[in-house]
DOKOL-914947 format. One line per 3 residues: number of its first residue (from 1); their letters; for each residue x, y, z of N, C-alpha, C. Coordinates in Angstrom, 2 decimals. Layout:
NUM	A	X:Y:Z:X:Y:Z:X:Y:Z ~ ...
END
This chain:
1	XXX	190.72:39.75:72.50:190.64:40.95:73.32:192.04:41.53:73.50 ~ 192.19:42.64:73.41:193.59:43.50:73.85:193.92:42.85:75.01 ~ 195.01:42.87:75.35:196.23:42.36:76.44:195.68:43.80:77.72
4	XXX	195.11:44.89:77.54:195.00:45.46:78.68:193.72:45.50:79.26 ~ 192.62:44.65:78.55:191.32:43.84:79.47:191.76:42.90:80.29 ~ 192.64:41.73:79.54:192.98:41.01:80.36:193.69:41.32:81.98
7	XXX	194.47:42.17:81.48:195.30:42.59:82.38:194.93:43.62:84.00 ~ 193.56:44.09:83.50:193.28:44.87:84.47:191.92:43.90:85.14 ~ 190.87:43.00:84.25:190.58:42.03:84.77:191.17:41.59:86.13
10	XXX	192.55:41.02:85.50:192.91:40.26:86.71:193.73:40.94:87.55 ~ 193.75:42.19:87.68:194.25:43.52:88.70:193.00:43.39:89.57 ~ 191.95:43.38:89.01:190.22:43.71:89.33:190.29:42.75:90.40
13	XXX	190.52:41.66:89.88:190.16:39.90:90.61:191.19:39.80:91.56 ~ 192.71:40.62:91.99:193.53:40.57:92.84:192.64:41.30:93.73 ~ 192.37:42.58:93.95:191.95:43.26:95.02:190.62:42.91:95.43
16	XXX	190.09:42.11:94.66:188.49:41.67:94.73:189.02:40.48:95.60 ~ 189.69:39.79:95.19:189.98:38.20:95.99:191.16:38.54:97.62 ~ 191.49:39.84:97.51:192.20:40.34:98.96:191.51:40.43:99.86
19	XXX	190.26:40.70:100.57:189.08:40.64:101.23:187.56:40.12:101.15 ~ 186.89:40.10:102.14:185.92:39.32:102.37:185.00:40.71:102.98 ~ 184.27:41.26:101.73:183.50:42.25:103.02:182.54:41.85:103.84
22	XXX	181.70:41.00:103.60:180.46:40.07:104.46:181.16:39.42:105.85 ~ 182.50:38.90:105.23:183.10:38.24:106.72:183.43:39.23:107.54 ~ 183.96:40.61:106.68:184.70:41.50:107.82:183.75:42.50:108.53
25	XXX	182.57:42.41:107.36:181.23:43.18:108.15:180.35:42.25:109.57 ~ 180.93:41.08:109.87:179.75:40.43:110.37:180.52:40.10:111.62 ~ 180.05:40.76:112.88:180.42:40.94:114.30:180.98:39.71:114.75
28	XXX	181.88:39.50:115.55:182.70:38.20:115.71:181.93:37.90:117.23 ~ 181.20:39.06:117.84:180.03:39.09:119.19:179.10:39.30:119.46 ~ 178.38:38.81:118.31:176.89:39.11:118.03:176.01:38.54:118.86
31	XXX	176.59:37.23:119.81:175.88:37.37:120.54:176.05:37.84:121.96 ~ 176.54:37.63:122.26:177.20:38.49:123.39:176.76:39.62:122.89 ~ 176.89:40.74:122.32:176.45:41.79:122.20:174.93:41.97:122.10
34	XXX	174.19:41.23:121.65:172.40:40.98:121.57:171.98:40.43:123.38 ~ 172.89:39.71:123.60:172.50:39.39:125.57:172.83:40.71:126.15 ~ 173.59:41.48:126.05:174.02:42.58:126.57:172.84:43.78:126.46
37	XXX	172.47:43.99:125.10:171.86:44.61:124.55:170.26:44.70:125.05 ~ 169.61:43.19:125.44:168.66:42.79:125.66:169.09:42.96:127.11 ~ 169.45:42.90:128.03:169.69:43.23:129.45:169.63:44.73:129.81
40	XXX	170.12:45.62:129.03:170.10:47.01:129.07:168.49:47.43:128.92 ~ 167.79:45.93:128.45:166.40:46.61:127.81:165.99:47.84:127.09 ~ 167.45:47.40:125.66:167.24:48.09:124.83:167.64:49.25:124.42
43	XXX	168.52:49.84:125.84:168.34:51.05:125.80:170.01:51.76:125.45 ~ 170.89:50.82:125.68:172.14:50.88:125.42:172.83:50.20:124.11 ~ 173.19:51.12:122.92:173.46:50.73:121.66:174.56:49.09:122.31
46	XXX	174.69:48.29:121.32:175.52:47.09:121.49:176.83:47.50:121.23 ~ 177.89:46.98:121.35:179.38:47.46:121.13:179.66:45.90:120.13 ~ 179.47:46.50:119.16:180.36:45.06:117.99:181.90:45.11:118.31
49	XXX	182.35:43.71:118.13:183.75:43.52:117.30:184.04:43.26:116.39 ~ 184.90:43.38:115.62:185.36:42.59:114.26:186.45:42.26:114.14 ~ 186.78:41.30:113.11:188.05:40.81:112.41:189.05:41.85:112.35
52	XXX	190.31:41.48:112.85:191.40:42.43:112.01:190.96:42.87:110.51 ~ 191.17:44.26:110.21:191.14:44.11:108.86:192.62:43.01:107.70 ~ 192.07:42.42:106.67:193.74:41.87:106.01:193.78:42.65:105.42
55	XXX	193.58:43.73:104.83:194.19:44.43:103.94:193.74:45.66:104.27 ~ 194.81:46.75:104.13:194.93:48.52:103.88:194.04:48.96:102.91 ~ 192.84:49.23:103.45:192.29:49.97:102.36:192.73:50.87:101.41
58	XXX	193.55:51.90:102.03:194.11:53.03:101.41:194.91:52.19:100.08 ~ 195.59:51.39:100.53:196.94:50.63:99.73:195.60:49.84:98.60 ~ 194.79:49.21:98.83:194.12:48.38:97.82:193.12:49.50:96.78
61	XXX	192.94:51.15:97.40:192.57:51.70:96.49:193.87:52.38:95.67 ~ 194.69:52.33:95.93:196.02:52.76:95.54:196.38:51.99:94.13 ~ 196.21:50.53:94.42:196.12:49.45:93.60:195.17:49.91:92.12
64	XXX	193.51:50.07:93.34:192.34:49.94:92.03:192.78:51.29:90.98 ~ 193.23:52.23:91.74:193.50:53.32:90.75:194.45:53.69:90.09 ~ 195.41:52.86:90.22:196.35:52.95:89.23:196.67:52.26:87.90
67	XXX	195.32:51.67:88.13:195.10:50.75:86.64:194.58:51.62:85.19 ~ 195.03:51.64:84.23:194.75:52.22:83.10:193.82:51.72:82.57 ~ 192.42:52.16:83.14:191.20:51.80:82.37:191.26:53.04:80.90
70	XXX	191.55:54.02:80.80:191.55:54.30:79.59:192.29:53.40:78.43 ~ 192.93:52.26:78.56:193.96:51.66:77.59:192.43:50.69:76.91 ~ 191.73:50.64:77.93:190.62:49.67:77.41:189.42:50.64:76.25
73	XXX	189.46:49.41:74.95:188.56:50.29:73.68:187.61:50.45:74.05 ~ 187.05:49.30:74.06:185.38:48.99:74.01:184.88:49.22:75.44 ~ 184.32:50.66:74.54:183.33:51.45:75.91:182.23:50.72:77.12
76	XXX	181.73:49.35:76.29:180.88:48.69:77.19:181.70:47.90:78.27 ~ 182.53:47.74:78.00:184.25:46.43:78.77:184.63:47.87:79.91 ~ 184.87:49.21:79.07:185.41:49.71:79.89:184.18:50.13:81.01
79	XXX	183.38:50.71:80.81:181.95:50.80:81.88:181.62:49.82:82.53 ~ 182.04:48.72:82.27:181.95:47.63:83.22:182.88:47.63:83.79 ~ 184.01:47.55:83.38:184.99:48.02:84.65:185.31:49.03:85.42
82	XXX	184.90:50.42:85.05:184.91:51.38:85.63:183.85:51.29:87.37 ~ 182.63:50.60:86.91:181.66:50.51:88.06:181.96:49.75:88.56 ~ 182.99:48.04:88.59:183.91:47.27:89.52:184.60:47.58:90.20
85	XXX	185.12:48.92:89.67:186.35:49.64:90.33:185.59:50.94:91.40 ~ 184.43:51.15:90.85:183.63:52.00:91.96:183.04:50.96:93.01 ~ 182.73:50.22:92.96:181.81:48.95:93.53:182.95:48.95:94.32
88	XXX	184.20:48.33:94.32:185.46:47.80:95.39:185.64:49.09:96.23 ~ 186.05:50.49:95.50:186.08:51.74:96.02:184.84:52.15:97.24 ~ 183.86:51.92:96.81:183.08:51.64:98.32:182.83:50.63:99.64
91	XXX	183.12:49.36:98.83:183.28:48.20:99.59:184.61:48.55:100.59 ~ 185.92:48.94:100.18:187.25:49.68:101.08:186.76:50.59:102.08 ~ 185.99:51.23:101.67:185.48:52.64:102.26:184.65:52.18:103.74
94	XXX	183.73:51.39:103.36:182.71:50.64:103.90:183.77:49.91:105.19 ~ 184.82:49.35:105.09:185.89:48.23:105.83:186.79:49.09:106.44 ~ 186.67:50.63:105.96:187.93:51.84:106.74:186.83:51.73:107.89
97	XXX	185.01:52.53:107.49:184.62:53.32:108.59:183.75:52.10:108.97 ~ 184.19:50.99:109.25:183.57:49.92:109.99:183.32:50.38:111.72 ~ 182.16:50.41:112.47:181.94:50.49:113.39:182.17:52.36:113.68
100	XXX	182.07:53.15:112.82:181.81:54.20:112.62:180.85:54.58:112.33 ~ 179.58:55.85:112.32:178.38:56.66:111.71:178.42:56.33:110.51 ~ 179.67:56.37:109.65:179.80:57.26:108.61:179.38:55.40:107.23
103	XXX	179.50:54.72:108.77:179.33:53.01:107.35:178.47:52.86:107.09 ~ 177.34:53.36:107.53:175.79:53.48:107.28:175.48:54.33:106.10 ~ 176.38:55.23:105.55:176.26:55.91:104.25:176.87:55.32:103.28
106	XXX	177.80:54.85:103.52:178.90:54.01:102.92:178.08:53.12:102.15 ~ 177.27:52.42:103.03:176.57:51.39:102.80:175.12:51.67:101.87 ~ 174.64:53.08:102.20:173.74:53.36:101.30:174.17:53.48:100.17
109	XXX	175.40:54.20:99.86:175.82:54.61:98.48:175.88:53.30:97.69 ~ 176.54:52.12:98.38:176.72:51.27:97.63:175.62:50.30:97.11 ~ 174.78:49.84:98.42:173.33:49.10:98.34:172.32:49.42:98.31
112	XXX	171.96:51.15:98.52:170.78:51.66:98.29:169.70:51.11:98.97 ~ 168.83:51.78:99.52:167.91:51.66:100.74:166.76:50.77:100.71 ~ 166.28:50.42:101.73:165.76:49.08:101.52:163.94:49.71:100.78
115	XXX	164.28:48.49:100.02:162.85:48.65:99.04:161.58:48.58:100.46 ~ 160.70:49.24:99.77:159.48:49.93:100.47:158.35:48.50:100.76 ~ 158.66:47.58:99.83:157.79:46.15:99.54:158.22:45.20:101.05
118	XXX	159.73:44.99:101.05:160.29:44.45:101.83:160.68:45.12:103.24 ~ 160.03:46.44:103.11:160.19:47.22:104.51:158.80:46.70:105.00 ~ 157.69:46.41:104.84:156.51:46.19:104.90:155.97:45.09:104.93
121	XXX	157.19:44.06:104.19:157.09:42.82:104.95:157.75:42.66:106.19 ~ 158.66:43.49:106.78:159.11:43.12:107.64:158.50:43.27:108.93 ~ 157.63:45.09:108.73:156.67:45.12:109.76:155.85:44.72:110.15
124	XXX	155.24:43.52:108.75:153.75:43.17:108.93:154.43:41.38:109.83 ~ 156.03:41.45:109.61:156.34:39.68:110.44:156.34:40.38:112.31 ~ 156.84:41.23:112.44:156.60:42.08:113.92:155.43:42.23:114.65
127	XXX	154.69:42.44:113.61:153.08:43.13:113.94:152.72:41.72:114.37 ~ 152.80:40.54:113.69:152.11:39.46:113.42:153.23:38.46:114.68 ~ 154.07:38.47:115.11:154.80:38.31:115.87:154.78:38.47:117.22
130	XXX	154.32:38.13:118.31:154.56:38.24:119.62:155.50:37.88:120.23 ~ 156.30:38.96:121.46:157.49:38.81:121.84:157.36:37.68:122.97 ~ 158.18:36.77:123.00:158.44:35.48:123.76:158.84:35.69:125.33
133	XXX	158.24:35.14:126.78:159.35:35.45:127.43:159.98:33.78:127.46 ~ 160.62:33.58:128.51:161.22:32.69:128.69:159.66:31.52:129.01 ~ 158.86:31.94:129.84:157.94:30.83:130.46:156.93:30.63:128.18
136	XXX	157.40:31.52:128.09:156.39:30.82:126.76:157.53:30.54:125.92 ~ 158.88:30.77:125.81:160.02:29.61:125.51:160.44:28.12:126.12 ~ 159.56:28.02:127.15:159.79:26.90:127.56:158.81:25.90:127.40
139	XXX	157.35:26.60:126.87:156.58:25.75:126.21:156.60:24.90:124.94 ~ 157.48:25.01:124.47:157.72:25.09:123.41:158.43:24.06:122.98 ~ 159.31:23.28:124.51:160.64:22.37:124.17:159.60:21.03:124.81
142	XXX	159.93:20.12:123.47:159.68:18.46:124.61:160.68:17.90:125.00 ~ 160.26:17.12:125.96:161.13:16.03:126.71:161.66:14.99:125.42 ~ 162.71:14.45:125.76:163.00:13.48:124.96:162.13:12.19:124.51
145	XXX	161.51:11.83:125.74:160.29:10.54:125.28:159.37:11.45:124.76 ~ 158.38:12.62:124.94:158.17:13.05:123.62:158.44:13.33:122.67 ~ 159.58:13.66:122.59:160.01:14.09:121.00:160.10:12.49:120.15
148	XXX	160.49:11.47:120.76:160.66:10.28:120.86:159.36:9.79:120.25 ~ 158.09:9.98:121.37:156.47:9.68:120.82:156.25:9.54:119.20 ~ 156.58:11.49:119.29:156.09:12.06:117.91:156.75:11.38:117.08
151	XXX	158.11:11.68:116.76:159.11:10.81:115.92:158.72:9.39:115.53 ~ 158.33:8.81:116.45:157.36:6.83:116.19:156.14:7.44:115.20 ~ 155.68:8.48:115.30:154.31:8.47:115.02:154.57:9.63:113.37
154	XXX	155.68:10.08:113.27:156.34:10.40:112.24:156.57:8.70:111.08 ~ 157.23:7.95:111.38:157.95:7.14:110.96:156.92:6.03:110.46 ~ 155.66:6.09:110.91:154.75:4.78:111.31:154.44:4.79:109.57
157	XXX	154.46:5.71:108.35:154.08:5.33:106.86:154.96:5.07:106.47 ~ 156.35:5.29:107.02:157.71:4.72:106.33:157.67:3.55:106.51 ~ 157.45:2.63:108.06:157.38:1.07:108.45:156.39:0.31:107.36
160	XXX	155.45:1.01:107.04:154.46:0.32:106.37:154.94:-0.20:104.83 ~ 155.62:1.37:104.82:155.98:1.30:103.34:157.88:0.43:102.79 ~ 158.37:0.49:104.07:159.59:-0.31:104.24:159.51:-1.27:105.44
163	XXX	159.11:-1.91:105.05:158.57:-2.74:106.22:160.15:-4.11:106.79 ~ 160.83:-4.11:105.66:162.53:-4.91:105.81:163.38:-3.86:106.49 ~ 163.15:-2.48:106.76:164.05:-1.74:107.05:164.12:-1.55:108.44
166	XXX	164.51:-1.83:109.30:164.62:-1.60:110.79:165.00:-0.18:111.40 ~ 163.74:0.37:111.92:164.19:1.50:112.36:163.84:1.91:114.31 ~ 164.60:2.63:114.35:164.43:3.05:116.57:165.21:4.01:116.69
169	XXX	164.15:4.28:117.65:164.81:5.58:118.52:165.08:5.54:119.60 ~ 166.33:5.34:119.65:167.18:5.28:120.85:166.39:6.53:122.20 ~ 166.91:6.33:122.87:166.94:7.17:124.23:167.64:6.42:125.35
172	XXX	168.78:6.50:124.66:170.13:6.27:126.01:170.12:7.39:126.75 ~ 170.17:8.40:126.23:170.76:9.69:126.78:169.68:10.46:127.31 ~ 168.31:9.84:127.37:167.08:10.52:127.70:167.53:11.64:129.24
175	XXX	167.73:10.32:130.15:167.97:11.03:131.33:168.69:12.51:131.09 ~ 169.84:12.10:130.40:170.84:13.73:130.86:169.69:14.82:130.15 ~ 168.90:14.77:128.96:167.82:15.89:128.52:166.64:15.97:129.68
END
């Protein structure tokens, strides 16, 4: 391969390996912001935080575009790199207008809207879903000597079937649960 695949490759793989967009997209107070959110009953958008950004967007598209993808022959090498270099160019874009209107387009351009199959599974897990309060979250938890019970009554074809192997379930700590 020519010396300027290689070369912009690993231009590609510098600014690709300078950020984390999943880490820098994913609220550092998500929950705190969902208790908040759920106290407002709903009615008050949540306020995210995030990570410092590590890197200048502006400066890392500065980077992607000053690479000489025309030096590259082969039209299929270069179209593949051309759409890496669009792909990062939105991913930057996406990490400028973080916690802005405008990342929600950002985000369409790049991932395109959610398929119609999987919008429809999601309504039919809602539909099929009843909202919890706390008294039917609390049905839900056993005590330690039950969980304890079940667990014996889990284990009872393993004894049979390992019958040299010694097994128990403690409950030192029952009391503090």
């Amino acid at each position: 391969m020519v010396k300027a695949v290689w070369e912009i490759d690993r231009r590609l793989a510098s600014v690709s390996h300078a950020f984390d967009l999943l880490l820098q997209v994913t609220p550092i107070n998500a929950e705190r912001a969902w208790n908040r959110f759920r106290r407002s009953r709903f009615e008050r958008a949540p306020i995210f935080l995030y990570r410092p950004r590590p890197v200048d967007p502006g400066e890392m598209k500065r980077r992607l575009y000053e690479m000489q993808m025309d030096r590259i022959e082969d039209p299929t090498l270069q179209h593949l790199f051309l759409a890496k270099q669009m792909e990062m160019d939105r991913q930057l874009t996406m990490l400028q207008d973080l916690g802005r209107p405008q990342f929600l387009y950002d985000s369409l351009q790049l991932y395109g809207t959610v398929k119609d199959e999987l919008l429809a599974t999601a309504k039919d897990v809602l539909a099929r879903t009843r909202p919890r309060s706390r008294d039917d979250m609390a049905e839900g938890f056993l005590s330690a000597q039950e969980f304890a019970r079940r667990a014996e009554q889990e284990f009872q074809p393993y004894r049979r079937e390992h019958s040299s192997t010694k097994w128990s379930i403690p409950l030192a700590h029952a009391a503090m649960l």
